[in-house]
Each structure stands twice: as structure tokens, then as C-alpha cells.
VEXDREN-2710 file (C-alpha; in Angstrom, 1 decimal):
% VEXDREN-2710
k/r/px/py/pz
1/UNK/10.4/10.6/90.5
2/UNK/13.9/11.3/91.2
3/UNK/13.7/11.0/95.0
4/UNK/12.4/7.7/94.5
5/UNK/14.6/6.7/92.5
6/UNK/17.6/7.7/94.9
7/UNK/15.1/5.8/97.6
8/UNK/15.4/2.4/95.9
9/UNK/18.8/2.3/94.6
10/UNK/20.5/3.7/97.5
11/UNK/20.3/2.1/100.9
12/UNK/21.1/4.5/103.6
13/UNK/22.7/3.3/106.8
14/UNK/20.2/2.8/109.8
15/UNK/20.1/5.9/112.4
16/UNK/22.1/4.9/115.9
17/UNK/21.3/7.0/118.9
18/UNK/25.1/8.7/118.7
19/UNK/24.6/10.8/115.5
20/UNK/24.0/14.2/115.8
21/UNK/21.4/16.0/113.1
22/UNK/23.3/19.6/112.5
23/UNK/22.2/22.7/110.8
24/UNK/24.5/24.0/107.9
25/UNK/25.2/27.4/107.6
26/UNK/25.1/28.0/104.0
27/UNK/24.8/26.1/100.6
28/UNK/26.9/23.1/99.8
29/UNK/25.6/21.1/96.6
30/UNK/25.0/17.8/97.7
31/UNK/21.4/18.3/96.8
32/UNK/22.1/18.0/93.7
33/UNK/22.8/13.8/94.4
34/UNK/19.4/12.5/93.1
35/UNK/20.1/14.7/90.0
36/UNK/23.8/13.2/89.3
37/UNK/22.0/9.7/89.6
38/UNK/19.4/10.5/87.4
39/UNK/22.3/12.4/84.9
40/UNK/24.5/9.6/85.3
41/UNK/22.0/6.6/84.6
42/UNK/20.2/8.1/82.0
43/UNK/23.6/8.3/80.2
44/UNK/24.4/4.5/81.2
45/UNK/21.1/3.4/80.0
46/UNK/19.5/0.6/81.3
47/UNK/19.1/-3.1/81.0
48/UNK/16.1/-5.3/81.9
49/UNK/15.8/-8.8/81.1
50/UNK/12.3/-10.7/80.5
51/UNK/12.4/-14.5/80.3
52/UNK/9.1/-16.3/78.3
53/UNK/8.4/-19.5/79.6
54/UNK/5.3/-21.2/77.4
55/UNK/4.6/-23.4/74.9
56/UNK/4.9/-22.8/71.4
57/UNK/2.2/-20.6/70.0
58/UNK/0.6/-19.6/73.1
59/UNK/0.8/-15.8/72.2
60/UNK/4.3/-15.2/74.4
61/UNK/5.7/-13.1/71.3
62/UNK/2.0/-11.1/70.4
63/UNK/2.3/-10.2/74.6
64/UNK/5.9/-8.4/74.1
65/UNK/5.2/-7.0/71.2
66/UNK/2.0/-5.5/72.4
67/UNK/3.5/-4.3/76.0
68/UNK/6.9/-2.7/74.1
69/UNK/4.5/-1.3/71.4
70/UNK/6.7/-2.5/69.0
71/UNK/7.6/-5.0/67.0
72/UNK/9.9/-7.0/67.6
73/UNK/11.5/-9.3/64.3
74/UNK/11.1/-12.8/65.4
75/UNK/10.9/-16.2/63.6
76/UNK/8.2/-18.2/64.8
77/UNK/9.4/-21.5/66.1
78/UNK/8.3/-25.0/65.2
79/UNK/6.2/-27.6/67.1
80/UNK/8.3/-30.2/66.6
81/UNK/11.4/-29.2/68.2
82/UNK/13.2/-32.3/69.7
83/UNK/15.1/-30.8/72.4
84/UNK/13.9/-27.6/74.8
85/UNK/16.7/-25.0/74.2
86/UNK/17.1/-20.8/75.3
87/UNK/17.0/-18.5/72.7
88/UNK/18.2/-14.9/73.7
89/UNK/17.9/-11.4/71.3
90/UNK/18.7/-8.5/72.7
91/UNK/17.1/-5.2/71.3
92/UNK/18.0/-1.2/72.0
93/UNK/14.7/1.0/72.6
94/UNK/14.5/4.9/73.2
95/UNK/12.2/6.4/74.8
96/UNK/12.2/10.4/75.0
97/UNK/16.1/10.5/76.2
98/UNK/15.8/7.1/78.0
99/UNK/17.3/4.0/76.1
100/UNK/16.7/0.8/77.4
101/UNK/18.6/-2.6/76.2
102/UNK/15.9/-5.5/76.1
103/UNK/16.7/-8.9/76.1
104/UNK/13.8/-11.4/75.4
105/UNK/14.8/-14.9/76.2
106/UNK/12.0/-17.4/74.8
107/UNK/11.8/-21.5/75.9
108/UNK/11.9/-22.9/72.2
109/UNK/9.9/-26.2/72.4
110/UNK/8.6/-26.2/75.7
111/UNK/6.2/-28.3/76.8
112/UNK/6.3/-29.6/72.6
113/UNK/7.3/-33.0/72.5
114/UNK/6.0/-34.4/76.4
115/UNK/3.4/-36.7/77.4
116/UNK/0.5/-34.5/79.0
117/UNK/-0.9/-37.0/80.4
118/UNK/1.4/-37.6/82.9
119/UNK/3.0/-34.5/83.7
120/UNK/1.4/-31.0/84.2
121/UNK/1.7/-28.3/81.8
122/UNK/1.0/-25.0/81.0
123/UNK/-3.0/-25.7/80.1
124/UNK/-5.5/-23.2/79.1
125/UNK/-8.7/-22.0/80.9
126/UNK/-10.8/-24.6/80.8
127/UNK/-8.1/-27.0/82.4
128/UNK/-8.2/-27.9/85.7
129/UNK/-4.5/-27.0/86.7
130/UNK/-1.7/-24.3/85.8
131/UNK/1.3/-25.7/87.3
132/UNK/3.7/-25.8/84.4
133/UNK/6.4/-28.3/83.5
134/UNK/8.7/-28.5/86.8
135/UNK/7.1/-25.6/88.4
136/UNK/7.3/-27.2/91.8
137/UNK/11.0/-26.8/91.8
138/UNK/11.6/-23.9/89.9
139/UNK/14.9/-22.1/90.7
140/UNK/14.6/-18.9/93.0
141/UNK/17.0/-16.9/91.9
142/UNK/14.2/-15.3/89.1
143/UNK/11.4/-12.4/89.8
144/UNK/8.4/-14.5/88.7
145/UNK/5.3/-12.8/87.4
146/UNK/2.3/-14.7/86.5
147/UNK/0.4/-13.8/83.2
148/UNK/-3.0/-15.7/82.2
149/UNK/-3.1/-15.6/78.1
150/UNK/-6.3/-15.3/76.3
151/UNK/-8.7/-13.7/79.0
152/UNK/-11.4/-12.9/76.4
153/UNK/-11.4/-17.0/76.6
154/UNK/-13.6/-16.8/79.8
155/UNK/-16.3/-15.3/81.6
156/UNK/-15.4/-12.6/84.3
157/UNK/-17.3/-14.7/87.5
158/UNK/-15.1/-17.8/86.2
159/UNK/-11.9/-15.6/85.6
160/UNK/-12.2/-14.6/89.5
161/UNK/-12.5/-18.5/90.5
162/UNK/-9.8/-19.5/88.3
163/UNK/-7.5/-16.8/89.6
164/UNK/-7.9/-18.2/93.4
165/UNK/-7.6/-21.7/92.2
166/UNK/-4.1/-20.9/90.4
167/UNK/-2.9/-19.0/93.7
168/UNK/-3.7/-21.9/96.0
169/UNK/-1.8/-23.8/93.8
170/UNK/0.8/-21.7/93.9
171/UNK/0.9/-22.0/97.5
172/UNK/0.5/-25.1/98.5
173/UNK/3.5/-25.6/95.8
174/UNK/5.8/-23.1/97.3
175/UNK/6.4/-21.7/94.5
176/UNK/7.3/-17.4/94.8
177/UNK/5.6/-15.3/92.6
178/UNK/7.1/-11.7/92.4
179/UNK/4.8/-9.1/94.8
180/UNK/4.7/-5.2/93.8
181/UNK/6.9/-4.0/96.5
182/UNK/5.1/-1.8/99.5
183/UNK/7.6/-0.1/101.5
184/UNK/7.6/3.0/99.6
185/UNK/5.1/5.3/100.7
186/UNK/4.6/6.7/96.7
187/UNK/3.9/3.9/95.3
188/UNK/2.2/1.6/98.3
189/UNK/-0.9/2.0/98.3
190/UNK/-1.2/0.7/94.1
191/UNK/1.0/-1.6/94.7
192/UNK/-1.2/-3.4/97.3
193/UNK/-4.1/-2.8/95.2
194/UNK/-2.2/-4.2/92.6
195/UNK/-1.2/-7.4/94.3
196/UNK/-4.8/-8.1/94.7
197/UNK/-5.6/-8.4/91.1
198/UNK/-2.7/-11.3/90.5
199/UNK/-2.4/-13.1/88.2
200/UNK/-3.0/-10.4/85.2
201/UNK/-5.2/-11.8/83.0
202/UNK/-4.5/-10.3/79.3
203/UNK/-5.5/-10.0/75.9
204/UNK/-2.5/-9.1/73.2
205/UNK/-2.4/-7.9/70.1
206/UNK/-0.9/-5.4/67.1
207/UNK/-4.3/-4.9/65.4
208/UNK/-6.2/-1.5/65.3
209/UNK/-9.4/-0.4/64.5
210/UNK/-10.6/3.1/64.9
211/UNK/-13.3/3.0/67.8
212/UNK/-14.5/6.8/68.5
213/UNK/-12.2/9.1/66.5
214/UNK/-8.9/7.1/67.9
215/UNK/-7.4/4.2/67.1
216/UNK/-7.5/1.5/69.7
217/UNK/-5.5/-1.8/69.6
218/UNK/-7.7/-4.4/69.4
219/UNK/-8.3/-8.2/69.1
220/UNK/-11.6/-9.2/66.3
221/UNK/-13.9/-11.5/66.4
222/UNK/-17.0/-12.4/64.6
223/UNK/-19.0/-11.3/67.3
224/UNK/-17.3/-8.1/68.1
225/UNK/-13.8/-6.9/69.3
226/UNK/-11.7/-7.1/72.5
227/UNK/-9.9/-3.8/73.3
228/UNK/-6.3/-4.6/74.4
229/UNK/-6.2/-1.3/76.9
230/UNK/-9.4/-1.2/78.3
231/UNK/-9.2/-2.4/81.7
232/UNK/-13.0/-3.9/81.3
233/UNK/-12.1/-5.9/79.1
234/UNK/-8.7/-7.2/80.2
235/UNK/-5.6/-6.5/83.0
236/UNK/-3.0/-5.1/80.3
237/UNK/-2.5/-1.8/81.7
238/UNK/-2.8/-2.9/84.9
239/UNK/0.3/-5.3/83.9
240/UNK/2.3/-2.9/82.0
241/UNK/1.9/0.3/84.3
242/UNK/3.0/-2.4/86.9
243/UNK/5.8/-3.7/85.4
244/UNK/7.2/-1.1/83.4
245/UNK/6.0/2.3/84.5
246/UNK/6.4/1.8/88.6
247/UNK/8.4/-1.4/89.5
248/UNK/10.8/-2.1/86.6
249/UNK/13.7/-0.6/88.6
250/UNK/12.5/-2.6/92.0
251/UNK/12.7/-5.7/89.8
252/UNK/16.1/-5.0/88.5
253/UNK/17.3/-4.5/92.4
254/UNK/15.2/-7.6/93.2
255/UNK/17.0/-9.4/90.7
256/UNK/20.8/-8.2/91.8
257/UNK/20.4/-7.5/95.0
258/UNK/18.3/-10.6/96.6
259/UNK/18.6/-13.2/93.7
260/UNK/22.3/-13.0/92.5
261/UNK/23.2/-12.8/95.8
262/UNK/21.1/-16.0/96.6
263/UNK/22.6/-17.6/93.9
264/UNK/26.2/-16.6/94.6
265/UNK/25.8/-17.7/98.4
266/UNK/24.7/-21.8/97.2
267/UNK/27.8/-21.7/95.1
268/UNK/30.1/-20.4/97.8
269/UNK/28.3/-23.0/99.8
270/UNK/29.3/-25.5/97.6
271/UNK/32.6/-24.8/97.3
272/UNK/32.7/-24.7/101.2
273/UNK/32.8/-21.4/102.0
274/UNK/30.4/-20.6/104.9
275/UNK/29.7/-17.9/107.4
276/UNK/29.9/-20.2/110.6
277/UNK/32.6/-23.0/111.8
278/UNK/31.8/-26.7/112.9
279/UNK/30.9/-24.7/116.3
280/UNK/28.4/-22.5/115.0
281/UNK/30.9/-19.3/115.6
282/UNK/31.0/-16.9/112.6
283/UNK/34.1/-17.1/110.3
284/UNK/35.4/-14.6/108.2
285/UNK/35.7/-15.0/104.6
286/UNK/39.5/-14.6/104.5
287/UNK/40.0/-17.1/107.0
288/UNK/37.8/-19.5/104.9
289/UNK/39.3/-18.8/101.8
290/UNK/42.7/-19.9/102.8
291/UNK/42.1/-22.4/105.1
292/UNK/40.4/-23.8/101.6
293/UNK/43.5/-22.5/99.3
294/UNK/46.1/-25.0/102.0
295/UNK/42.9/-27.5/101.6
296/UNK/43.2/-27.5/97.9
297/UNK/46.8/-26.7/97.5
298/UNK/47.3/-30.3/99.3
299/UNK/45.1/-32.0/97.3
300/UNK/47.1/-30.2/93.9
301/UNK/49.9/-32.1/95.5
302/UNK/48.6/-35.0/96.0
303/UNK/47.4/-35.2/93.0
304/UNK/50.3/-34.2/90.8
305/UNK/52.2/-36.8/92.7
306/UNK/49.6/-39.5/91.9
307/UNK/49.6/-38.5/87.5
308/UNK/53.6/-38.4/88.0
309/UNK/53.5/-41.7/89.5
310/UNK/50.8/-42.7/86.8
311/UNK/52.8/-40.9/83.8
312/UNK/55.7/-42.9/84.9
313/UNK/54.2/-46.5/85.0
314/UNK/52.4/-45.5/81.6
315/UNK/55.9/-44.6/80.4
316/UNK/57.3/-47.9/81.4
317/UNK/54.7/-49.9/79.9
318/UNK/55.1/-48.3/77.1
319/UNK/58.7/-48.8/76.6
320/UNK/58.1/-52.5/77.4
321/UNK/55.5/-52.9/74.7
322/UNK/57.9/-50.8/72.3
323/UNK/61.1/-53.0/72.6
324/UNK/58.7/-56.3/72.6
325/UNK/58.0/-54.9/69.4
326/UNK/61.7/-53.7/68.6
327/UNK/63.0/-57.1/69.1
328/UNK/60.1/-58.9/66.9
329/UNK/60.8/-56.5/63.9
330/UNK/64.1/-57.9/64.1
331/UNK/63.7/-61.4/64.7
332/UNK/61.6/-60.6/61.6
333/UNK/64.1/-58.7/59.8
334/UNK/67.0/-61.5/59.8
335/UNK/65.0/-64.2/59.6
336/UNK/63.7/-62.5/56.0
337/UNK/67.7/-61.6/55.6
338/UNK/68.5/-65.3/55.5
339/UNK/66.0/-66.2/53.0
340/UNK/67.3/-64.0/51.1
341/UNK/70.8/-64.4/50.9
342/UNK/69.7/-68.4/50.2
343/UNK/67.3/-67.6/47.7
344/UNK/70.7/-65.2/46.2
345/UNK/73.2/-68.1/46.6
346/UNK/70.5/-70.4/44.4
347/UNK/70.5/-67.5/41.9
348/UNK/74.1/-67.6/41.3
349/UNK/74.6/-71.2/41.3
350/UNK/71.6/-71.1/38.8
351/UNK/73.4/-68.7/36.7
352/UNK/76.4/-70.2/36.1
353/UNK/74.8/-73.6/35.3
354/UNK/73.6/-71.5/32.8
355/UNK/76.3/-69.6/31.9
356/UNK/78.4/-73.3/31.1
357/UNK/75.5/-74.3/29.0
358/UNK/75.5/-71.5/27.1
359/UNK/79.4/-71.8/26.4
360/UNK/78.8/-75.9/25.6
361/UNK/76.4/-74.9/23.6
362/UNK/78.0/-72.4/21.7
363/UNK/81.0/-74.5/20.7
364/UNK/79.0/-77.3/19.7
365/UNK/77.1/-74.7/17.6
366/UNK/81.0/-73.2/16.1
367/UNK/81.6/-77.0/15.4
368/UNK/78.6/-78.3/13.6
369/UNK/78.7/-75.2/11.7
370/UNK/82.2/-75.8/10.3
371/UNK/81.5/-79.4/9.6
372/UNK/78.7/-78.2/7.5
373/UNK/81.0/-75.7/5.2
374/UNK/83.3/-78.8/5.4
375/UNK/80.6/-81.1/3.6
376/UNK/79.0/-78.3/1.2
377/UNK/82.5/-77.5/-0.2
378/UNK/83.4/-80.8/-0.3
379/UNK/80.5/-81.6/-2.2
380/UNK/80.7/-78.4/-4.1
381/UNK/84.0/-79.4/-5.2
382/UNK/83.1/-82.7/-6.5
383/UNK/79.7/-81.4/-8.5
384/UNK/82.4/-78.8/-9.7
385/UNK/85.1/-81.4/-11.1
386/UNK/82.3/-83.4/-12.1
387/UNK/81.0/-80.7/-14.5
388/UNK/84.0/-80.0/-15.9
389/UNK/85.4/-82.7/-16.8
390/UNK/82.4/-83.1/-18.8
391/UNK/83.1/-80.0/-20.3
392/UNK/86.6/-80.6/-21.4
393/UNK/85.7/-84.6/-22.2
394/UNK/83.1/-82.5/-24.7
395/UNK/85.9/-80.0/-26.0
396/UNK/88.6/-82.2/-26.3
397/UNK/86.9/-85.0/-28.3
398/UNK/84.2/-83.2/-30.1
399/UNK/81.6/-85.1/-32.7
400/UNK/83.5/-85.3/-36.1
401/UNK/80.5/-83.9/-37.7
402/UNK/80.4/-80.9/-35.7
403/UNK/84.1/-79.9/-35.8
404/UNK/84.5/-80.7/-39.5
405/UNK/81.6/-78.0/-40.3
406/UNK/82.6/-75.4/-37.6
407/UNK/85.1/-72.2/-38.8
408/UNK/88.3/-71.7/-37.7
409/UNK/87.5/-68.5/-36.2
410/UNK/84.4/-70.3/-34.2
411/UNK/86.8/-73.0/-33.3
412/UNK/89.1/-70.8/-32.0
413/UNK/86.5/-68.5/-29.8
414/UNK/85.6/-72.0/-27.5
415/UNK/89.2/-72.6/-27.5
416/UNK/89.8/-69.7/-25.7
417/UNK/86.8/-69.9/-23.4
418/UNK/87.6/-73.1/-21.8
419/UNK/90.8/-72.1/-21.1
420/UNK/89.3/-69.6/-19.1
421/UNK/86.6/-71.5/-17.2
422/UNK/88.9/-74.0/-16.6
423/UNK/91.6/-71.3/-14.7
424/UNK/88.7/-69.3/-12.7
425/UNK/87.7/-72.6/-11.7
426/UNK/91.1/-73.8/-9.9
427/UNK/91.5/-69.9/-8.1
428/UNK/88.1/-70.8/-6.6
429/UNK/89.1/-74.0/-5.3
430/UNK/92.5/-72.3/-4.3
431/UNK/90.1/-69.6/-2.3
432/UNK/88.0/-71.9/-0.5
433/UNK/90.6/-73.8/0.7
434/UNK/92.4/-71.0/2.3
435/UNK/89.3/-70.2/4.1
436/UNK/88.9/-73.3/5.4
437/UNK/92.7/-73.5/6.9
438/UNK/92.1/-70.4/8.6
END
């Protein structure tokens, strides 16, 4: 095993008639190559990709779980995705002292939400086609192996017609399938047995049921059980001892070496870069790459010239629209300045039209007040005299009847009484008067 491997990852030169095969004298240690690869990559690890391409619910996740003998922790997807989309997970197995990276990339909602009546899809046995969705121009930069699903589904003389149909198909559609490599002498002659028996069909599942004294996996039914790894009953071993066991490393070179590189050389094409001139003469890559760099360095230039140019003129437009603006504000701004130093001016004149009424009125108010107290004391005054002459009319010429029985003390008391009333009644007339001349 370790021979071969150094056979298919190494690619020794081709002999030329000038070297010389010489005979060492003694031990070296470059034997020990094929070991150091083997040391070396068993400590790397290794990586292998494996992308599912199937409708929903066709068994895609049962298959991997059945050829990893594992399982692997998936959601299951919907039918009703609207959109197709990629959906990668990458796992770490270990096998003995072998760890492998696994990354399982399924097509969520292909082939879901299409009409099938006007395009082909994946279909199952009893259809009359197996091109899938766009297999006629499917990309070749992928190892493509084809896998029939559900092979307990048909009868083995109509599994051998269907498997012809499917590689005509194929054919006439130019679409590549991967073919078990038969350059290497170990593993030839299986491998072109092998290509014989394409496309695998196979049965998956995680179910066992003891058969004999082992455990087999199985898939029941009321009428009896399919066993997953009997090859009478199905091609899964065939499938994984193919893919796994003998030609997962030729897969992975396949893959770098022949794909990648396919895919790399479109996109240099693309960009330009090509291995001959207008003339059909071979060009180096150098002399491409900077006859490309002077190619694109001119159109940089030309470029940054053209959004200068286009900066500049936006600028300008800009500044335009900014001082058309500028100069509106301010129209704006004095127009609203002169209504309101107008509306200001009629504020003030306003005020002190107000301001003179309010003085008019106040000494018209002072006025009529003092002619009041005029007229209340004046006709205080007279009520007053009026009173007391009254009084002292009374006192001074009394009723004859009256005096002649009064006392002389009695007649003395009002004596003295009116001559009082009759002196606090000139200081308030005195008091009043003062007032007023003030």
C-alpha cells in the first residue's frame, strides 16, 4: 500500500535515453521515501469532500450515513424551500491512526419548487429519464459518480436495462462521469471490472437485524428484508470499496490536479492570459502578465483621469446649486427682516398712542376725583351747619315747659355739651379745608 501510494502522488519524470542507471556501493536511506510520505500524511490527515446533489428526501443523508458507518447529526430539510442554496458541515473521523476531515455538502431544495413537467429531473425507476436539473451543462471541474437510490425498487433484468439506458444518456449528453482509474497495475484489473458495473445501484440504511449469529444492516419490509452489504442484493460494497477503500486518494489528485487546474486555466483565460500569441507562438506567463499589468495600468489611468474629471464637474454643480440656494435664504432672510422691523415700528407707534391715553386718562381720572371730594365736602358741610343750627336754635330757645322743670345741675350738663359739639365741629371744617388746599 505504501508503494502505491508514492505511485499516485508522486509523478516521476519520464526516462530520456542520456541517463545513466548506476549501482550504489552501500546503504543510503532514501528507501525510506514511501515511509516519510506515509509518516508525514498520516500526521497531516486527510481531506475529502462529497457533494449530494438530489431532491429532498431521496435518501442522500441515509447513503452517507450508511457508507461512513456513522451517523452523522443532520436536520432534515423542508419541501418547501423557495430558493436552492449549499449547505456544507464538515466532520473529523478516525480510523485506526488515520483521521480523515469530511465535508458533506447537500443541495437544500433541489429540484423542490420546479415544474416537472417541463424540465427533467432526478426521477426514480420507473421514469423514463435520469438526466437531472441542468445536467447537460454541468460544470467539469467535479469527479462525478453516479449512484441509483432505492435498488430493491426494481427487478434485476430491468436494473441491467435501466443502467444502459442512463449511460446512453449520459453519452449522448456529454456529460463525464468519474471512471476507476486503470493505469496502476494493483489495482487495474478491479477497477475495469468495476467500471462495468456503473452506475451503483444501492440500498441504505442504519437498521440491523441479527441474520445468522451476526448482525447485518438491513432495510424491512413486510415481505422480508434487503441486506445493505450483500452484493446479491445491492452494489454497496462494490461502491464503497470503490470509492473509499481503493480510489479515494486518485479522486483527491483527480480533483487537484486535472479539475482545479481546469478551472484555474478558464479564469486565466478570462482575464487574458493565454499560452500562445495572435500568431499562434507560445508566450510565457511573465511576458503575459505584464504586457497585461501596462494594459491595465493604462486603463487605471484613464480611468482615474475620467472620475477626477467627473469629481470635478460634480463639485462644480454642486457649488452652483449650493449658492442658488445661499442667495435664496437670503433674499429670504431680509425680506422677513423688513417685515419685521415694520411690524416693530407699528408696535412702538401703537405703544405710545397708548401710553398718551393712559396719561389723558389718568388726569381726567385725578380731576373728577377731586371734584367729587369737592361736592361731598361741600355738601357735607352744609348737612353739617344745617344740623347744628338746629341744635343750637333748640338749646338756645328751649320750650318754657321744659326748661322751667329741668335742674340746674341738668341745665348745666347740656350747657356744657353744646359747647363742645359746637368747637369739634369748626376743627373739622378747619381740617378739611386744609386738605383740600393742598
Amino acid at each position: 500500500p505504501k508503494v502505491a501510494l508514492l505511485k499516485k502522488c508522486s509523478n516521476p519524470p519520464p526516462k530520456k535515453e542520456n541517463i545513466r542507471s548506476l549501482t550504489m556501493c552501500g546503504h543510503v536511506g532514501f528507501e525510506s521515501l514511501p515511509d516519510q510520505l506515509v509518516d508525514r500524511s498520516i500526521q497531516q490527515g486527510f481531506c475529502f469532500n462529497i457533494l449530494c446533489v438530489g431532491e429532498t428526501g431521496i435518501g442522500k443523508s441515509t447513503l452517507i450515513n450508511t457508507l461512513f458507518n456513522t451517523t452523522f447529526e443532520e436536520n432534515e430539510s423542508s419541501h418547501f424551500c423557495p430558493t436552492v442554496r449549499l449547505k456544507a458541515q464538515t466532520y473529523e473521523l478516525q480510523e485506526s491512526n488515520v483521521q480523515l476531515k469530511l465535508t458533506i455538502v447537500n443541495t437544500v431544495g433541489f429540484g423542490d419548487q420546479i415544474n416537472k413537467e417541463e424540465r427533467y429531473v432526478f426521477s426514480s425507476c420507473s421514469k423514463t429519464s435520469f438526466l437531472s436539473l441542468g445536467s447537460r451543462h454541468l460544470p467539469r471541474r467535479l469527479s462525478y459518480t453516479l449512484i441509483f437510490i432505492y435498488a430493491d425498487t426494481i427487478s434485476k433484468i430491468e436494473l441491467q436495462k435501466f443502467k444502459i439506458k442512463l449511460m446512453s444518456e449520459l453519452v449522448c449528453s456529454g456529460v463525464q462521469i468519474y471512471q476507476f482509474p486503470t493505469d496502476d497495475d494493483a489495482t487495474a484489473k478491479i477497477n475495469a471490472a468495476m467500471n462495468g458495473h456503473l452506475p451503483f445501484a444501492v440500498v441504505g440504511s442504519m437498521d440491523e437485524v441479527k441474520v445468522g449469529n451476526k448482525m447485518v444492516k438491513v432495510r424491512q419490509y413486510p415481505w422480508g428484508i434487503v441486506q445493505v452489504e450483500n452484493e446479491n442484493h445491492c452494489d454497496f460494497v462494490k461502491l464503497r470499496e470503490m470509492l473509499i477503500c481503493t480510489n479515494m486518494e486518485d479522486l483527491r489528485e483527480q480533483t487537484h490536479s486535472r479539475h482545479y487546474e481546469l478551472y484555474r486555466r478558464c479564469k486565466l483565460e478570462e482575464m487574458g492570459f493565454t499560452d500562445v500569441g495572435p500568431e499562434s507562438k507560445p508566450l510565457s506567463l511573465q511576458e503575459t502578465y505584464e504586457a497585461k499589468r501596462h494594459e491595465f495600468h493604462g486603463e487605471r489611468l484613464k480611468k482615474e483621469e475620467e472620475m477626477k474629471q467627473m469629481f470635478v464637474q460634480r463639485v462644480k454643480e454642486k457649488e452652483a446649486i449650493l449658492k442658488e440656494a445661499e442667495r435664496e435664504l437670503q433674499a429670504k432672510f431680509e425680506h422677513l427682516k423688513r417685515l419685521h422691523q415694520d411690524e416693530r415700528v407699528k408696535l412702538e407707534e401703537k405703544r405710545r398712542v397708548l401710553e398718551e391715553e393712559i396719561i389723558t386718562f389718568s388726569k381726567r381720572k385725578a380731576t373728577s376725583e377731586i371734584f367729587q371730594n369737592q361736592s361731598f365736602v361741600a355738601s357735607g358741610s352744609t348737612m353739617k351747619k344745617e344740623k347744628d343750627r338746629k341744635k343750637l336754635s333748640a338749646v338756645e330757645n328751649p320750650e318754657p315747659l321744659h326748661i322751667m322743670g329741668m335742674s340746674l345741675h341738668l341745665y348745666s350738663r347740656m350747657n356744657h355739651i353744646y359747647t363742645k359739639q359746637k368747637m369739634g365741629v369748626c376743627f373739622g371744617l378747619y381740617h378739611k379745608a386744609k386738605t383740600l388746599t393742598f
